[in-house]
C-alpha positions as CSV (number, residue, x, y, z in Angstrom):
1,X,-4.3,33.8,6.6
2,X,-0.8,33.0,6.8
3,X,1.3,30.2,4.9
4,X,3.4,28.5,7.7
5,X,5.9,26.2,4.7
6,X,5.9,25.4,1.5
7,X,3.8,22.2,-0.5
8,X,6.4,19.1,0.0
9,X,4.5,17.2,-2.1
10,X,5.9,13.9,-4.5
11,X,3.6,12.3,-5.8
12,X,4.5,12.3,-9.2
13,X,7.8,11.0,-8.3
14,X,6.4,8.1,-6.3
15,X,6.2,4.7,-7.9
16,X,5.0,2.0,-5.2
17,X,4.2,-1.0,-6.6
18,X,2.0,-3.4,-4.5
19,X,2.3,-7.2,-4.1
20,X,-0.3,-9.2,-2.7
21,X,1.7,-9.8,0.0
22,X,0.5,-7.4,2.8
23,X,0.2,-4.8,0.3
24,X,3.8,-3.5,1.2
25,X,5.9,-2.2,-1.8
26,X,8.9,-3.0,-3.9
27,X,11.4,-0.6,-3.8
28,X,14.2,-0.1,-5.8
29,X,16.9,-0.3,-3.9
30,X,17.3,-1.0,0.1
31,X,20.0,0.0,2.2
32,X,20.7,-1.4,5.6
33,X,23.0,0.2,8.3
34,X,23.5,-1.5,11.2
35,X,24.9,0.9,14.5
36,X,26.8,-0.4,17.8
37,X,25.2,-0.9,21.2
38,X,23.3,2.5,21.9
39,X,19.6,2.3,23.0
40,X,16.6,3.9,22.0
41,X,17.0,6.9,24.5
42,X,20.7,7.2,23.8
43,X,20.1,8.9,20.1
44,X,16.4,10.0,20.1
45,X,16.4,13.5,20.8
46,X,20.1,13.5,21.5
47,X,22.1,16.6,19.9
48,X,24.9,14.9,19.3
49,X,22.7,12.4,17.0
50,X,21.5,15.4,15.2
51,X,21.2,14.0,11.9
52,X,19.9,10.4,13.2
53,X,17.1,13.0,14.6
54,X,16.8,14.7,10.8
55,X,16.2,11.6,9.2
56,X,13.5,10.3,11.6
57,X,11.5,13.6,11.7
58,X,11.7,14.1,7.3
59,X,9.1,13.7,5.6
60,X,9.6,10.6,4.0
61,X,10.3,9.0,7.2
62,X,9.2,6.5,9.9
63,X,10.2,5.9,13.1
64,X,9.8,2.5,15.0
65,X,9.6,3.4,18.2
66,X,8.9,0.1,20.2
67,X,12.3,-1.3,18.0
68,X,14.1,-4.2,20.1
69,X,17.4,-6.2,19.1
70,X,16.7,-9.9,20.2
71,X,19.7,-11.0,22.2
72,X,23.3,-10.1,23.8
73,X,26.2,-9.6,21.9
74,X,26.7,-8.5,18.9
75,X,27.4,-11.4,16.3
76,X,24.0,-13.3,17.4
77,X,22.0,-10.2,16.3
78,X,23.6,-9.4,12.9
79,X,22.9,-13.3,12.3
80,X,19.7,-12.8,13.0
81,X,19.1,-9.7,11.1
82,X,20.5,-11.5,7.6
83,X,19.1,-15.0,8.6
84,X,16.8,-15.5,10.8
85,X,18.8,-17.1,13.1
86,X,21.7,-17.0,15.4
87,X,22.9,-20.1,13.6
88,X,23.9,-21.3,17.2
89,X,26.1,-18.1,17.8
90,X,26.3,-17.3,21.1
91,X,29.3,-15.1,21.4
92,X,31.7,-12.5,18.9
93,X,34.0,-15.3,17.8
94,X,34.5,-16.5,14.0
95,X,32.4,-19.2,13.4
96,X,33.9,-22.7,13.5
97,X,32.7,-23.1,9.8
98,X,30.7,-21.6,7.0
99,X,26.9,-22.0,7.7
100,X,24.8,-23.5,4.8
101,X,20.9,-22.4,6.5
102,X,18.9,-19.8,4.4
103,X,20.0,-16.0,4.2
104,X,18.3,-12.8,2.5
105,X,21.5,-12.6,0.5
106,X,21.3,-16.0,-1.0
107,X,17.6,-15.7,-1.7
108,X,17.9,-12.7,-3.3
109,X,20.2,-13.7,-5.9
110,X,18.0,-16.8,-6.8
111,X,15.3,-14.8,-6.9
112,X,17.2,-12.8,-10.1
113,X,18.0,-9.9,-7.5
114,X,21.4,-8.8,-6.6
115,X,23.0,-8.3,-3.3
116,X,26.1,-6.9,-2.0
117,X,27.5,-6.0,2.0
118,X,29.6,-3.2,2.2
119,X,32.1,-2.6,5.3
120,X,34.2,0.1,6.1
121,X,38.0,-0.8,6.2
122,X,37.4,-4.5,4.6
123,X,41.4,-4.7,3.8
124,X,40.0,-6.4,0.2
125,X,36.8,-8.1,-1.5
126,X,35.8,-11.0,-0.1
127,X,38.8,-11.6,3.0
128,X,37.6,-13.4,5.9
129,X,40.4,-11.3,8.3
130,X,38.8,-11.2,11.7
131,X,39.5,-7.9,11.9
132,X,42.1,-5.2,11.1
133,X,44.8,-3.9,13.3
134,X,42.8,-0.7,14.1
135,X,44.4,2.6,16.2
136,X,46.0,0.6,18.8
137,X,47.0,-2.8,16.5
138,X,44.0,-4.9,18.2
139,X,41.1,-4.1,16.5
140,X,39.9,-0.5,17.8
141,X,38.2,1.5,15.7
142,X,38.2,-1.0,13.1
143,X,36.9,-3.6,11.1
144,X,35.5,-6.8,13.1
145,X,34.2,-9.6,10.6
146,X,31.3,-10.4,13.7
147,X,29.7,-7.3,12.1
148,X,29.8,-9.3,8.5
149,X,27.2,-11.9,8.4
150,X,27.2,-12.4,4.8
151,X,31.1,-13.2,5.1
152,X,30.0,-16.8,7.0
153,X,28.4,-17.5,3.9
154,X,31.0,-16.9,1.5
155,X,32.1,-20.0,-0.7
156,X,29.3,-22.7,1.7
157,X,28.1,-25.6,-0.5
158,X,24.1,-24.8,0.0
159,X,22.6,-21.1,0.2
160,X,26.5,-19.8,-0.5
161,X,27.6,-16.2,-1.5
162,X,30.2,-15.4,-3.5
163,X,33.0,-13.4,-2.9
164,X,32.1,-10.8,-4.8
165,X,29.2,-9.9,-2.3
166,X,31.6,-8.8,0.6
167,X,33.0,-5.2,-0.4
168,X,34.5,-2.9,1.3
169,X,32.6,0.4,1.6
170,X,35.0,2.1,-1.0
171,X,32.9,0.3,-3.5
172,X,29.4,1.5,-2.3
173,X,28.4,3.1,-5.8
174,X,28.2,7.4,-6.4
175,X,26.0,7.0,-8.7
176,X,23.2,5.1,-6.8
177,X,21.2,3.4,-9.7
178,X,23.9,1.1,-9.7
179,X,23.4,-0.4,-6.4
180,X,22.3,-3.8,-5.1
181,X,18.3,-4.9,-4.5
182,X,19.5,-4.9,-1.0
183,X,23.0,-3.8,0.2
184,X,24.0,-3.7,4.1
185,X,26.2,-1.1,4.9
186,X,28.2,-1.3,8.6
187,X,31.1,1.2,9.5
188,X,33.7,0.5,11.1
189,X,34.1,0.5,15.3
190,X,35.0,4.2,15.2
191,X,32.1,5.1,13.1
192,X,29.5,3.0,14.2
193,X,29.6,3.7,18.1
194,X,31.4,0.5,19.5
195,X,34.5,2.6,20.0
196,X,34.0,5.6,19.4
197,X,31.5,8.8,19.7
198,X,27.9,9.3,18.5
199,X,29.2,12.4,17.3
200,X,31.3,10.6,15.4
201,X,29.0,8.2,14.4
202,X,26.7,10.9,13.4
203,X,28.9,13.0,11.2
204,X,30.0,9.7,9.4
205,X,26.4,8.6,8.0
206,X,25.6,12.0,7.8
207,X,28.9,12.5,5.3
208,X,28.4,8.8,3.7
209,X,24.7,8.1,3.4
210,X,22.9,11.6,3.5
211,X,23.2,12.2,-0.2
212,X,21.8,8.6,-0.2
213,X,18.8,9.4,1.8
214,X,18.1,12.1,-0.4
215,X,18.0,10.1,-3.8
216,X,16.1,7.5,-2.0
217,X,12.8,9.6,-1.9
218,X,12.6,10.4,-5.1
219,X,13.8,6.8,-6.2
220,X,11.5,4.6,-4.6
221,X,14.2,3.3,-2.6
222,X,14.8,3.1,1.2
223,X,17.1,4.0,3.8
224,X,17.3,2.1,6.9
225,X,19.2,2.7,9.8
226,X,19.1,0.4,12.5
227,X,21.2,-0.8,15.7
228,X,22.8,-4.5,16.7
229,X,21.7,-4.0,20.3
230,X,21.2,-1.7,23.0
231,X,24.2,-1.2,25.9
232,X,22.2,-3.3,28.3
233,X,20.3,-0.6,29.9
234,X,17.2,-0.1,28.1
235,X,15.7,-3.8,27.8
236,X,17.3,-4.3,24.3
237,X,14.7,-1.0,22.6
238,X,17.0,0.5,19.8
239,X,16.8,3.3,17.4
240,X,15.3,2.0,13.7
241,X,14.8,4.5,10.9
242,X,13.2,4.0,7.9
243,X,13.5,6.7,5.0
244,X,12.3,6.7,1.3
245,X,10.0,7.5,-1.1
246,X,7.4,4.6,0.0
247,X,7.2,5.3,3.7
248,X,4.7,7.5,4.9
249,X,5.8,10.2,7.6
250,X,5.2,9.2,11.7
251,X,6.1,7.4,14.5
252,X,5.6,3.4,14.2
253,X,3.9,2.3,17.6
254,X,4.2,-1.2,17.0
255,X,6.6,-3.9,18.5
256,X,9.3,-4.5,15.9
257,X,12.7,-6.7,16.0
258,X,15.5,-7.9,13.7
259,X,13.2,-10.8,12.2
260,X,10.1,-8.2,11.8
261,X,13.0,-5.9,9.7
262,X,13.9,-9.2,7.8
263,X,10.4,-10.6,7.0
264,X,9.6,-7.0,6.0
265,X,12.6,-7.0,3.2
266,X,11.9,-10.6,2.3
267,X,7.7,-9.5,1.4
268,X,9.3,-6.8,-0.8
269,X,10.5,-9.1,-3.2
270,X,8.4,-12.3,-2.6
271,X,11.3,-14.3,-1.2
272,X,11.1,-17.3,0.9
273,X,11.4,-17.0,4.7
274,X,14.2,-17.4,6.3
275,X,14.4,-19.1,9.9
276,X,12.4,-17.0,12.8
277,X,11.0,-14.1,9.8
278,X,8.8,-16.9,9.2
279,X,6.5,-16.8,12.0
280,X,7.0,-13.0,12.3
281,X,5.2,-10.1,11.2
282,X,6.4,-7.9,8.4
283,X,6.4,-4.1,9.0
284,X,2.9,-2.9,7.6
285,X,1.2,0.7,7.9
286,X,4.0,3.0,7.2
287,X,4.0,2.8,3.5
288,X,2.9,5.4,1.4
289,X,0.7,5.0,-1.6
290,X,-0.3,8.1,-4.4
291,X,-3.5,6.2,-4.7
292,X,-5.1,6.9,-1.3
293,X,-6.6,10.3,-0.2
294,X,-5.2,12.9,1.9
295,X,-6.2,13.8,5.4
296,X,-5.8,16.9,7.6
297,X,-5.1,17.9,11.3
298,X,-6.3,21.5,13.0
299,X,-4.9,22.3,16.4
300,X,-7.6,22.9,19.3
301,X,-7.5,25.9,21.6
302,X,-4.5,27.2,22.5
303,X,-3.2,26.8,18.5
304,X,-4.2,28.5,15.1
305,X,-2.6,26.2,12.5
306,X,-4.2,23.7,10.1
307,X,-2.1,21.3,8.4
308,X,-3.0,19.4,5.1
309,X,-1.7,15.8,4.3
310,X,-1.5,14.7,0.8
311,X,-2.1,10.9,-0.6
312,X,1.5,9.6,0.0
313,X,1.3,11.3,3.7
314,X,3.6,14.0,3.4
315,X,2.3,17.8,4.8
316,X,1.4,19.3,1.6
317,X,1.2,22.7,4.0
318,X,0.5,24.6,7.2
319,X,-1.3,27.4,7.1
320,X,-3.2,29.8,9.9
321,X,-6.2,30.2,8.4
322,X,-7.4,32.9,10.8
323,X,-4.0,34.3,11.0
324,X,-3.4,35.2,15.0
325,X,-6.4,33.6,16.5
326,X,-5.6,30.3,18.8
327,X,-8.7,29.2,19.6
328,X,-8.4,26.0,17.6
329,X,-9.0,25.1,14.0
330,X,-11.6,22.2,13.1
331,X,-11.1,20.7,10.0
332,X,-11.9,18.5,6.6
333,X,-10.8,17.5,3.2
334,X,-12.5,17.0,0.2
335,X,-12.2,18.2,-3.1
336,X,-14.5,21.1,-4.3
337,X,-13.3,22.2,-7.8
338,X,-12.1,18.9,-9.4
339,X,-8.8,19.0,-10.0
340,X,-7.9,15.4,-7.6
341,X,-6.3,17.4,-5.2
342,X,-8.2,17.4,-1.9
343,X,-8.9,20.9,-0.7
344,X,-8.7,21.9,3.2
345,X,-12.0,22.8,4.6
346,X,-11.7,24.7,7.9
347,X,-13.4,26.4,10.6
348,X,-13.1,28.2,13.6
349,X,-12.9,27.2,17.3
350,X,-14.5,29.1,20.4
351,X,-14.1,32.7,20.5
352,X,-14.3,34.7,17.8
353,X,-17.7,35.3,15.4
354,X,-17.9,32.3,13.4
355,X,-16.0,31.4,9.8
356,X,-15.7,28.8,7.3
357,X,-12.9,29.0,4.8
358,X,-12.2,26.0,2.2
359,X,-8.4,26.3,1.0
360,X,-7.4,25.1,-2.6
361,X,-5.4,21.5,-1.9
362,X,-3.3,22.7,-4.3
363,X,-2.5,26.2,-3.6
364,X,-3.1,27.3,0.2
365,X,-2.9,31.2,-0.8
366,X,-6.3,30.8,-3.0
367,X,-9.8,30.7,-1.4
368,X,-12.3,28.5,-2.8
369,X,-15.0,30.0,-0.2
370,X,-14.9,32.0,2.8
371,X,-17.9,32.7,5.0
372,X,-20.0,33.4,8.1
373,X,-22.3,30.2,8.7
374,X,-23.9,31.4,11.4
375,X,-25.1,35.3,13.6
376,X,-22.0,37.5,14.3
377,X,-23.4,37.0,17.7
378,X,-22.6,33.4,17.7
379,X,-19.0,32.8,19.2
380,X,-19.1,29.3,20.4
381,X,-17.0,27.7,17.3
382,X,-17.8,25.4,14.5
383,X,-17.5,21.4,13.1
384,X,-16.7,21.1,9.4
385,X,-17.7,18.0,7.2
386,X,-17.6,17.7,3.5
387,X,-19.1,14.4,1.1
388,X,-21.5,14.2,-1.8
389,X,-25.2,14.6,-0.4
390,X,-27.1,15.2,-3.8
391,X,-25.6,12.6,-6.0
392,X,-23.8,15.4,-8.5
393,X,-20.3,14.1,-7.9
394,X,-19.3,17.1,-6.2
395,X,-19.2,17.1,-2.2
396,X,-21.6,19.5,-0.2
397,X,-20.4,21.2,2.4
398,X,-21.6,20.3,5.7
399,X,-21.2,23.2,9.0
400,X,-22.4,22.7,12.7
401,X,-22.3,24.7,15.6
402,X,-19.8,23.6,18.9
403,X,-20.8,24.8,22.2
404,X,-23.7,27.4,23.3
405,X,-25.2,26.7,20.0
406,X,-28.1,23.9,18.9
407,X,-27.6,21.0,17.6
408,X,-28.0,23.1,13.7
409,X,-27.1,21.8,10.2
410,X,-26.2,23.8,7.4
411,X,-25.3,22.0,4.2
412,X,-24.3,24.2,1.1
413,X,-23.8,22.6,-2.6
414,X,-20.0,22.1,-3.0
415,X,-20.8,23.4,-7.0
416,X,-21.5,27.3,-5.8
417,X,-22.3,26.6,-2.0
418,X,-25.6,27.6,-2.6
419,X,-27.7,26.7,0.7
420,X,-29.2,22.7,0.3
421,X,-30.4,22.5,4.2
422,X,-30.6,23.9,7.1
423,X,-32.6,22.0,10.1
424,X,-31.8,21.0,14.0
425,X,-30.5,17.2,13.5
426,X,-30.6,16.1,16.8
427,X,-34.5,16.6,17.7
428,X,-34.3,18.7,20.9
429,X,-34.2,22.4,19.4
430,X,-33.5,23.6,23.1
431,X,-29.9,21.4,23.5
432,X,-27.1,24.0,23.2
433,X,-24.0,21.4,23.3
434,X,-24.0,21.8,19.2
435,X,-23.8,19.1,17.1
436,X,-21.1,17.7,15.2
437,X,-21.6,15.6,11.7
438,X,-20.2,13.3,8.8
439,X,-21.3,12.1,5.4
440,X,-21.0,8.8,4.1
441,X,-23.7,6.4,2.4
442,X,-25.4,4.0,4.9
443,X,-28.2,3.2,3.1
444,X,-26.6,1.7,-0.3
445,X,-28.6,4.0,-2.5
446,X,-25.2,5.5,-3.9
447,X,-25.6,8.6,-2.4
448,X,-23.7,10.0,0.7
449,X,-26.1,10.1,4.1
450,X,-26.0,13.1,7.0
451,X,-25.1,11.6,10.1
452,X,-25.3,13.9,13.0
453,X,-24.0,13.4,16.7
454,X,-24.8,15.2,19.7
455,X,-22.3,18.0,20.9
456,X,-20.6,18.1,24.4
457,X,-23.5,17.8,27.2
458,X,-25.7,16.0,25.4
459,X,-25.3,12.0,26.0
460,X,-23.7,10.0,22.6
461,X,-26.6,9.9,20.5
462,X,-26.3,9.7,16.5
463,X,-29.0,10.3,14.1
464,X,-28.9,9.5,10.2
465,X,-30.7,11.4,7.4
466,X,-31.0,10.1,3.8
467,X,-29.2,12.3,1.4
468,X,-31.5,12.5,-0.8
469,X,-34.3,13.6,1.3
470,X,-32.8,17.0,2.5
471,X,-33.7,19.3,1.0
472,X,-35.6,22.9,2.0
473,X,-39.0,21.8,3.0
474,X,-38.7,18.4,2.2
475,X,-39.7,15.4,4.5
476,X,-36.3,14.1,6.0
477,X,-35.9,10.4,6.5
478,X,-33.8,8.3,8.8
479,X,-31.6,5.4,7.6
480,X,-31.8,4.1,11.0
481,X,-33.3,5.2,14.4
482,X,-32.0,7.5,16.7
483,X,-29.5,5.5,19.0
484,X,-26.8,5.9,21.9
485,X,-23.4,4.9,20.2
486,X,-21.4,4.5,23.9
487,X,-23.5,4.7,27.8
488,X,-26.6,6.3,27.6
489,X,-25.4,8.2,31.0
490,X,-22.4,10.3,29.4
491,X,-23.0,13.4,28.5
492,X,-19.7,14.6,26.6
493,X,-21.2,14.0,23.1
494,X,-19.9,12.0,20.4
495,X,-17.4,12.0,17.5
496,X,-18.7,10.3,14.1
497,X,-17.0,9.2,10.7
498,X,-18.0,6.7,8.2
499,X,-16.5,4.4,5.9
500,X,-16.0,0.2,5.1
501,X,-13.8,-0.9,7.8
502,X,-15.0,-4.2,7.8
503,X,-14.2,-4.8,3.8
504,X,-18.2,-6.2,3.3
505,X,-18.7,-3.5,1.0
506,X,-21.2,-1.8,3.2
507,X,-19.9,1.5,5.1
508,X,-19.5,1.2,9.3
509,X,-20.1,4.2,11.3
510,X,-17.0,5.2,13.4
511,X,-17.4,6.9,16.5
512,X,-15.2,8.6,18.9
513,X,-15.8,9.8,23.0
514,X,-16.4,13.2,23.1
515,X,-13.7,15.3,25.7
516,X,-13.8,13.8,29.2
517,X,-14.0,10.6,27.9
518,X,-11.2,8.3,27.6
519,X,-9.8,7.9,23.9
520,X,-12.2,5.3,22.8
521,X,-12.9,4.4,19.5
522,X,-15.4,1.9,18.3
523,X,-17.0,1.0,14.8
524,X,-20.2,-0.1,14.7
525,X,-21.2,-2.8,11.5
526,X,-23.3,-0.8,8.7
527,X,-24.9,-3.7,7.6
528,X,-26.7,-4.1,11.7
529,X,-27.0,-0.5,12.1
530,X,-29.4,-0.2,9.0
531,X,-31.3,-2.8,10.7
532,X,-31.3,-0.7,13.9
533,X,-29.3,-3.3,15.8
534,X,-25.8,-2.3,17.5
535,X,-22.8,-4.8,16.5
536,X,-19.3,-3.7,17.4
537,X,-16.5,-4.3,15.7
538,X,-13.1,-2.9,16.8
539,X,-13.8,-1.6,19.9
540,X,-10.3,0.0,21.3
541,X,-8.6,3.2,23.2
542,X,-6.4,5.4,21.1
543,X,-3.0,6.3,22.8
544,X,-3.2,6.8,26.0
545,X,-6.2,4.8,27.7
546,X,-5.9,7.4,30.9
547,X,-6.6,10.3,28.9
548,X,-9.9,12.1,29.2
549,X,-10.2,14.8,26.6
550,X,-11.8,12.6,24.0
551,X,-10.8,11.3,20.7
552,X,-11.9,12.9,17.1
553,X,-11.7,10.2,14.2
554,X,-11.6,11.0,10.4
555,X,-12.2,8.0,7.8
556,X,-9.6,8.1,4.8
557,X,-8.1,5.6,2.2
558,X,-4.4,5.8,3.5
559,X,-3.0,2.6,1.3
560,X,-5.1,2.9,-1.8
561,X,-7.2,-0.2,-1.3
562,X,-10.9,-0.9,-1.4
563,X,-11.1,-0.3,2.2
564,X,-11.4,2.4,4.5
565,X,-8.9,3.1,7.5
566,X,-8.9,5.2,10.4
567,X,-7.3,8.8,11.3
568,X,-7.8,9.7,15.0
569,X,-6.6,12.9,16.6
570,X,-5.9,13.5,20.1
571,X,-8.3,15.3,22.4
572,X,-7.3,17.7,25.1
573,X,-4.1,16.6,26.6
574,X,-2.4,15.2,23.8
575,X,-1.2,16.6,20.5
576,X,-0.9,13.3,18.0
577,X,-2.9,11.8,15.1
578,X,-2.8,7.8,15.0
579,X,-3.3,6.6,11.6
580,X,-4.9,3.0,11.4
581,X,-5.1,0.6,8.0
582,X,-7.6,-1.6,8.0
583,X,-5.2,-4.4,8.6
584,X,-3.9,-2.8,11.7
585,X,-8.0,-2.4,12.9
586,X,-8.8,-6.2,12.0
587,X,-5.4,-8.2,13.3
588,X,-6.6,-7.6,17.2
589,X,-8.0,-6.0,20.1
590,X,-5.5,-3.4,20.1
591,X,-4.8,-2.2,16.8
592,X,-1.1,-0.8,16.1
593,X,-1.0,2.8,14.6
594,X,1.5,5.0,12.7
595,X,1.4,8.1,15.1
596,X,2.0,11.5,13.8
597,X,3.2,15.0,15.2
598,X,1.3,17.9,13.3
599,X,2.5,20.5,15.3
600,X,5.3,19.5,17.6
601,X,4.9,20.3,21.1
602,X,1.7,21.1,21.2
603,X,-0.9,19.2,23.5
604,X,-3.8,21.0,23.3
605,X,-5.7,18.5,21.3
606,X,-5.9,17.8,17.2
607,X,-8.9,17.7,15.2
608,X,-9.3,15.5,12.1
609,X,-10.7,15.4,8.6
């Protein structure tokens, strides 16, 4: 086995405290900077935004990647950013007079929060210039007051800011305990890509903010970096950033603009709404929580690695678990000896003589339990599941066989692994398309169930066993009949996982299309299911609906509530895991999902757990 990085792991250091309002949190400190006029493509993956790239690929870090400006120029946008509003702003000029409408600044401070803006080259606190002379006498390179929304604020009669909120940068505090609820920051025209270079502009925040960033993560504070506009090319989509101790790591697929980014600040700290945030949605799903459980991906064929997710979403580590063999790694979580860490369960792919090896959550270089589940002879691969089948506390371990094997069940007791069962659970002993299986309690008798779904060849058929009736020799019982979860005609199999997305209190069963099926993903109601009927709640493809290598789905607790949410992992083709909270899964037919990059590059398909 080899150890690819180090634990990264906070979560001592995390402190996100929840408000009833969308369950976001309430961070420390925020810190806004606003960029000039590049779009999305122009800094993503651009080397001469190297350190834009750094922040949005950390750890603590999330990307909106469907980010849009709302309008053309500048000014409108910044006023719509800080209020809501363009405030009838249609161009870069000073406003006539001081507007008097709602602003985040003004309903922070009556809300006993503080706020400050801070621009580079401000020739003094609180000046209204228009701008300073700049390299060439006319502005270039330097301050521009259309980048200062808070300044058309300063001194109005109703919803005024004083003077004392418009800084120059040279004030933005070293030591950064001392800062604002919410500061902006905006650099000057050389340093924020109006005039000059994104190399420039990159070096600047780098040099001014980096040190920043850092604190932020292990502050409960945020970073976020955001553009005005785009230059006109790319329909407006700009580069947004966020970074800090409550965001949990991926890629934000969901449509977000200036009022999203205001709302989103203005739910932190239960503030009223200001102008257009009202009627706009506030940026949910990327926030970490140390209250939620931990999740892992394992590479398909073609990859060795396994990577373990703690609570607050950060990779706690890599690891190769069957150190130069790529034929895929299948994976779960769960923990085994008690210590609240979930421990990495994982097993091999196709070609090798089969293996099982649970890692220590908290320390990938100790084995809790390494073995052979099935005949050296047996090379097809493996499916790993883990939850409490006797009622002990203590989850069993649960081990299928992939292709060219039957559709078996092993379960071992997670207190020794000691064998509990060992039977076919789909009820055709000839079917060699293996089997694949989850845990979860369907019944309501407080004890987790087997389900088990037919491997690759067989159609989507699921069947459920009672925990407590497995057993050796003991009579098995079904918490529901035998059933087809997708077109009795497939014959690719089926993904399961279980857990309350509905929030009734009863667990759903959550299955996924097996590979050559597109990446759908449906979850079906407990409460019918126990009464053998089929109800569908959301019913949705995963990425890309053109794909056809499947979808695998995990259920996991990503935000600490009562409620479960969904981790789904690309089949063959793709290489991402999509992380849905059960808001996400109930707002709409097509659910917006935090997507993730376990091992960059690769598209050979992720397995989930």
């Amino acid at each position: 086995m080899r150890l690819l990085r180090p634990a990264m792991m906070h979560l001592e250091e995390l402190d996100p405290r929840v408000l009833p309002r969308g369950g976001l949190p309430v961070p420390d400190h925020v810190v806004i900077v606003v960029e000039e006029n590049h779009g999305f493509d122009q800094i993503r993956g651009n080397p001469d935004a190297a350190y834009f790239n750094a922040l949005a690929d950390g750890p603590h870090a999330a990307l909106l990647t469907q980010s849009f400006a709302v309008e053309h120029p500048s000014q409108p946008n910044y006023l719509d950013l800080f209020s809501g509003s363009n405030q009838g702003t249609r161009d870069d000029a000073v406003p006539a007079a001081q507007f008097v409408t709602p602003n985040l600044g003004a309903s922070l401070i009556a809300a006993g929060k503080t706020f400050v803006g801070y621009s580079e080259d401000l020739p003094a606190v609180g000046s209204l210039i228009a701008h300073t002379g700049g390299s060439d006498g006319l502005g270039t390179g330097a301050y521009w007051r259309k980048h200062n929304p808070w300044s058309d604020w300063q001194g109005s009669s109703s919803n005024g800011l004083a003077a004392e909120t418009n800084q120059p940068f040279t004030a933005f505090p070293t030591d950064y305990a001392n800062l604002p609820t919410v500061a902006f920051v905006v650099p000057n025209q050389a340093h924020d890509m109006h005039d000059g270079t994104v190399a420039q502009a990159d070096v600047w925040l780098r040099d001014n903010l980096g040190e920043y960033a850092d604190w932020a993560v292990t502050h409960n504070s945020l970073l976020v970096v955001t553009f005005d506009e785009d230059d006109s090319a790319e329909g407006n989509q700009i580069f947004t950033v966020v970074v800090g101790g409550p965001v949990r790591q991926g890629q934000y697929e969901g449509r977000v603009d200036h009022f999203g980014v205001l709302r989103t600040v203005e739910d932190f700290y239960d503030l009223p709404y200001a102008g257009a945030s009202a009627t706009t949605a506030a940026i949910t799903g990327i926030w970490a929580t140390p209250a939620g459980s931990g999740y892992a991906a394992g590479s398909d064929v073609g990859g060795g690695s396994a990577t373990l997710y703690g609570a607050d979403g950060t990779a706690a580590y890599t690891v190769q678990p069957f150190g130069a063999f790529s034929g895929g790694v299948r994976v779960a979580v769960a923990d085994f000896n008690g210590d609240g860490v979930g421990d990495l369960v994982t097993g091999t792919g196709p070609g090798i003589a089969t293996r099982v090896v649970v890692l220590d959550g908290a320390n990938a270089g100790h084995a809790l339990f390494d073995f052979a589940p099935f005949e050296a002879s047996f090379t097809g691969g493996v499916f790993v599941a883990a939850g409490d089948l006797t009622g002990d506390g203590v989850p069993e371990l649960v081990v299928t066989p992939d292709e060219g094997g039957g559709p078996r069940v092993r379960v071992l007791n997670g207190n020794g692994f000691a064998a509990v069962d060992d039977f076919f659970g789909i009820d055709d002993p000839a079917f060699r398309g293996g089997a694949r299986a989850t845990v979860g309690d369907l019944d309501g008798d407080g004890v987790g169930d087997l389900i088990v779904a037919a491997g690759f060849g067989g159609g989507p058929r699921v069947a459920g066993f009672s925990g407590r009736s497995l057993g050796a020799g003991a009579t098995r019982a079904k918490v529901f009949g035998d059933f087809f979860a997708f077109e009795a005609t497939l014959r690719n199999g089926v993904y399961v996982a279980v857990g309350d997305v509905s929030g009734d209190g009863v667990p759903d069963l959550v299955v996924g299309a097996g590979p050559g099926g597109g990446p759908r993903v449906s979850v079906l109601d407990g409460v019918r299911l126990r009464q053998n009927q089929l109800v569908r709640g959301p019913d949705f493809f995963a990425g890309d609906a053109t794909a056809r290598g499947g979808v695998r789905v995990a259920v996991k607790d990503l935000d600490g509530d009562p409620f479960a949410d969904l981790v789904v992992g690309d089949g063959t083709g793709g290489g991402r895991v999509r992380l849905y909270d059960r808001a996400a899964l109930t707002a709409g037919p097509n659910p917006v999902a935090v997507a993730v990059d376990p091992f960059p590059g690769f598209t050979g398909g992720v397995f989930v757990g």
